[in-house]
N, C-alpha and C positions, 0 to 999 in steps of 0.2 A: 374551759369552754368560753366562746367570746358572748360576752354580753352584748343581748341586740339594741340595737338604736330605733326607737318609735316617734314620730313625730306628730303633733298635734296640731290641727288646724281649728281654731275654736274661738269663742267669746272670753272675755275673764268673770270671775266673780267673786269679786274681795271676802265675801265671804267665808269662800272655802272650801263649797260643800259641792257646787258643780263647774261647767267649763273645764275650763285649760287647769285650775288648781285641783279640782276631782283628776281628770285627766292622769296627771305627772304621778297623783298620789297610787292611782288604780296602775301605770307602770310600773312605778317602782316598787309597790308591793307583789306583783309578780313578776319581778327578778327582772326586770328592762332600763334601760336608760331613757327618760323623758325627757324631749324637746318640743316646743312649745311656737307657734307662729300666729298670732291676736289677731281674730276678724274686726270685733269690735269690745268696747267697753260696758261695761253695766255698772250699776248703783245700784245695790240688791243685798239685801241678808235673808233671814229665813221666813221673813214675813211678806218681800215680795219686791218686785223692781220698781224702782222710780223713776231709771235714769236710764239710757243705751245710746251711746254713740261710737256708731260705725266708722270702722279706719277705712280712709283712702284706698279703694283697690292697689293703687301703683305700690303702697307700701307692703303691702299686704301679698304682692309678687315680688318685693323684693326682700320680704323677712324667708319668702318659701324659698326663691334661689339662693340665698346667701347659705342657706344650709344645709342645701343641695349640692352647693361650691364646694362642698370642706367637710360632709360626714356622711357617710355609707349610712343609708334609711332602710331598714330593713322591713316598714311599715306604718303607713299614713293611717290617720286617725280624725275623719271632718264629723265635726260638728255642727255650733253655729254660725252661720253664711250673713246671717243679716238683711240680704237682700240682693237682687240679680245681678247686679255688676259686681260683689264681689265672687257670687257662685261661676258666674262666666272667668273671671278672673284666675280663680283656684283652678277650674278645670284646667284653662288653656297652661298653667305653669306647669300642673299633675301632667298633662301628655308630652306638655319637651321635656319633664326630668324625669318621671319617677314611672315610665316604660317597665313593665312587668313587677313594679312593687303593689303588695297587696294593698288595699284600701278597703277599711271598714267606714260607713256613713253612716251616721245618725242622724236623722233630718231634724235638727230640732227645732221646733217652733212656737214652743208654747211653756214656759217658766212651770212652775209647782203651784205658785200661786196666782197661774191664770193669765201670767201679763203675756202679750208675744210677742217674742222673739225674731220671728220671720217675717220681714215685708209682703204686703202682699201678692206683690210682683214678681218674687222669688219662686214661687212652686214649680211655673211650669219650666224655668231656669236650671232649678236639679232633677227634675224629670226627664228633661233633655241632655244636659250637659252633665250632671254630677253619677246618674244610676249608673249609667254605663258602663263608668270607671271603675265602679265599686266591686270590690270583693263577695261581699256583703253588706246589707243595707240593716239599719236595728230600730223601727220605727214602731213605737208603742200605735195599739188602737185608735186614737185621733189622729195621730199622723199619718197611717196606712191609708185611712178613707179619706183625710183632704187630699192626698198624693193621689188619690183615684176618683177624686170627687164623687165620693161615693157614702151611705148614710156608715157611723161606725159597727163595726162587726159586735153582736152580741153573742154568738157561738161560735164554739171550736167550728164547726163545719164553714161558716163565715168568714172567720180569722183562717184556714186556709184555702177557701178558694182567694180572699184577697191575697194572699202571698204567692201565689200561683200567678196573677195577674200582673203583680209589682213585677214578677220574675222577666215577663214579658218585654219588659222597658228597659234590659240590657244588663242590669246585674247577674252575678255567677249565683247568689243566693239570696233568701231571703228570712230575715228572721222577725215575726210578727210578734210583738209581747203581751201578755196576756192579763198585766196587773192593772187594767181598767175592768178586767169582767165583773161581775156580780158573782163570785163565787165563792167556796172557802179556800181554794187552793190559787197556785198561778201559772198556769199552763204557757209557755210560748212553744213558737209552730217557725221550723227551720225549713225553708221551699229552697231545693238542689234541682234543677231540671226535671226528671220525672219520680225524684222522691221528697216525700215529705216525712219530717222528723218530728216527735210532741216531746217537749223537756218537761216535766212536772216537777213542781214543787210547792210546798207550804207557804201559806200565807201568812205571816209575822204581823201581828195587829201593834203597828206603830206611827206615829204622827212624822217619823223621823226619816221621809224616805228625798229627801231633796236630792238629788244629783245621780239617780240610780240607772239612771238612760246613763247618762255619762259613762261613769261606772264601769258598766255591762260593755258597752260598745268600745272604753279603752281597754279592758282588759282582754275580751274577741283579740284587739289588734296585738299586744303584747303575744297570745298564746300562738296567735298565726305568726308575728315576729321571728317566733321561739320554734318554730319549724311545724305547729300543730296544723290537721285539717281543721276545715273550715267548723263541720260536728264535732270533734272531739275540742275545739277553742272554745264552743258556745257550750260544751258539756261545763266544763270548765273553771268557764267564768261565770254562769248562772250559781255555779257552787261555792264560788267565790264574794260574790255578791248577796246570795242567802246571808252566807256567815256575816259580811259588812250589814246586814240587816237586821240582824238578827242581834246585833251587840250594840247597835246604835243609841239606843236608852241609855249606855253606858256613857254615853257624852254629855256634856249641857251644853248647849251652844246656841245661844239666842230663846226667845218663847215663840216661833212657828215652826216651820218644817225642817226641824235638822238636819243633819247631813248624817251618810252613814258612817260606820266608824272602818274607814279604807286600811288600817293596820292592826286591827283585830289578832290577830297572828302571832304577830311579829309581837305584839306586844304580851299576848297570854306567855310567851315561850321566856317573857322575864326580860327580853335586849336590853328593851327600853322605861320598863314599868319598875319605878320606885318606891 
C-alpha cells in the first residue's frame, strides 16, 4: 500500500512538543510521510514563548509550491498563520494547488502558556479566507468563541450550537474540543451539516499536555490522508492522542508543560526502547 504524503503548514518549536515538530511526529506515528512548510519561528520551550518571528509571506508561497511542484499531497495540515498576510497568502497558494485535497485547520492562537500566537488582524483573515477551504477545522473552546466573537462555551449544549455556527462560514465540519470545560471527563463535539457527533473521553490529570491541538488536528489529517471519513479520522485520533496523554509522564522534558509522548506505541511494542 502507498504511503500517503501530508503536508504541514505551521509555526516551528525548537522545543519539540508542538508546531511543525509535533506535526511530522503525530504523521509518522500514524503511518504517513511528513512534510513540513514554516509560517513563522518561535523561541519557546515548555515554560512559554519569548520570541516569534513571522517569514515573509513570498517565502512561505514558495516553500508551499515548491512542494506542490514535485510530490503528490494527499492532505494539508494549517496551523499557525501568524497573521493576515500570511493567512491570505496560504489560501490563495491552497486554491491554485491543492483543488480537492483535504485540509484540516487548526486555528491556533494562543501557546499553553498564554503567549499568542495569532495577530490580531488575522482572525477575520481565516474566517474569510482559511474556513472555507477547510475539511475540517479543530479549534479548542477559546478559539471557537474568538472566531465567533462570542463569550467561551461552558456547556455541551454551548460547544455545539457554536459548531453549528462555525459550520456556517464554509467548512465541511466542525470539531469543537472540549478540554477547557470544568469537567472530569473531555467531551469534543463533531458539526457534519445536519449532524452532530459527542467523542467522549477521560480526563488524564497531567501538567504535560503542550502540543495536543497539534497533535489531534495532524493526526485528523494523516487518518483522512489514509482514505478515512472525516468521523471515523476524529474517532481515531482522539484515541490516539488519549494514549500520547496518557504516557506523557513518561518523558522529562523541561519543568513546565511537556510535551506528550507522540510514539508511545511504537515504543511499548520494543522498536525502539532499550
Amino acid at each position: 500500500m502507498t504511503i500517503r504524503n501530508v503536508l504541514s503548514i505551521a509555526g516551528s518549536d525548537p522545543s519539540g512538543g508542538a508546531g511543525i515538530q509535533a506535526d511530522l511526529k503525530a504523521f509518522s506515528a500514524r503511518g504517513t510521510y511528513g512534510m513540513a512548510a514554516l509560517t513563522a519561528l518561535t523561541a519557546q520551550n515548555t515554560q512559554g514563548v519569548t520570541a516569534i518571528h513571522a517569514l515573509p509571506p513570498d517565502f512561505v508561497r514558495a516553500e508551499i509550491e515548491t512542494i506542490f511542484a514535485d510530490i503528490s499531497v494527499d492532505a494539508v495540515k494549517i496551523g499557525m498563520i501568524a497573521n493576515a498576510e500570511i493567512a491570505e497568502t496560504v489560501a490563495a497558494t491552497l486554491k491554485a494547488h491543492a483543488t480537492g485535497i483535504p485540509v484540516v485547520l487548526d486555528p491556533v492562537m494562543v501557546a499553553k502558556g498564554g503567549a499568542p500566537l495569532l495577530a490580531s488582524d488575522a482572525n477575520q483573515a481565516i474566517m474569510k479566507l482559511l474556513l472555507p477551504l477547510a475539511t475540517v477545522i479543530t479549534p479548542n473552546l477559546p478559539e471557537a468563541a474568538a472566531l465567533l466573537g462570542e463569550p467561551e462555551a461552558k456547556t455541551r449544549e454551548a460547544m455545539a450550537e457554536q459548531a453549528k455556527r462555525l459550520l456556517q462560514h464554509g467548512p465541511r465540519a466542525v470539531l469543537i474540543k472540549g478540554g477547557h470545560l470544568e469537567s472530569d471527563d473531555s467531551p469534543d463535539v463533531l458539526a457534519e451539516a445536519d449532524e452532530v457527533t459527542w467523542f467522549e473521553g477521560p480526563r488524564t490529570r497531567t501538567r504535560n499536555t503542550h502540543g495536543t491541538g497539534c497533535t489531534l488536528s495532524s493526526a485528523i489529517a494523516a487518518e483522512i490522508a489514509k482514505g478515512q471519513s472525516v468521523i471515523e479520522a476524529v474517532r481515531v485520533a482522539k484515541a490516539y492522542l488519549a494514549g500520547a496523554i496518557s504516557a506523557a509522564d513518561e518523558l522529562s522534558v523541561g519543568s513546565g508543560h511537556g510535551p506528550v509522548h507522540h510514539f508511545i506505541a511504537l515504543w511499548e511494542d520494543g522498536v525502539t526502547r532499550r
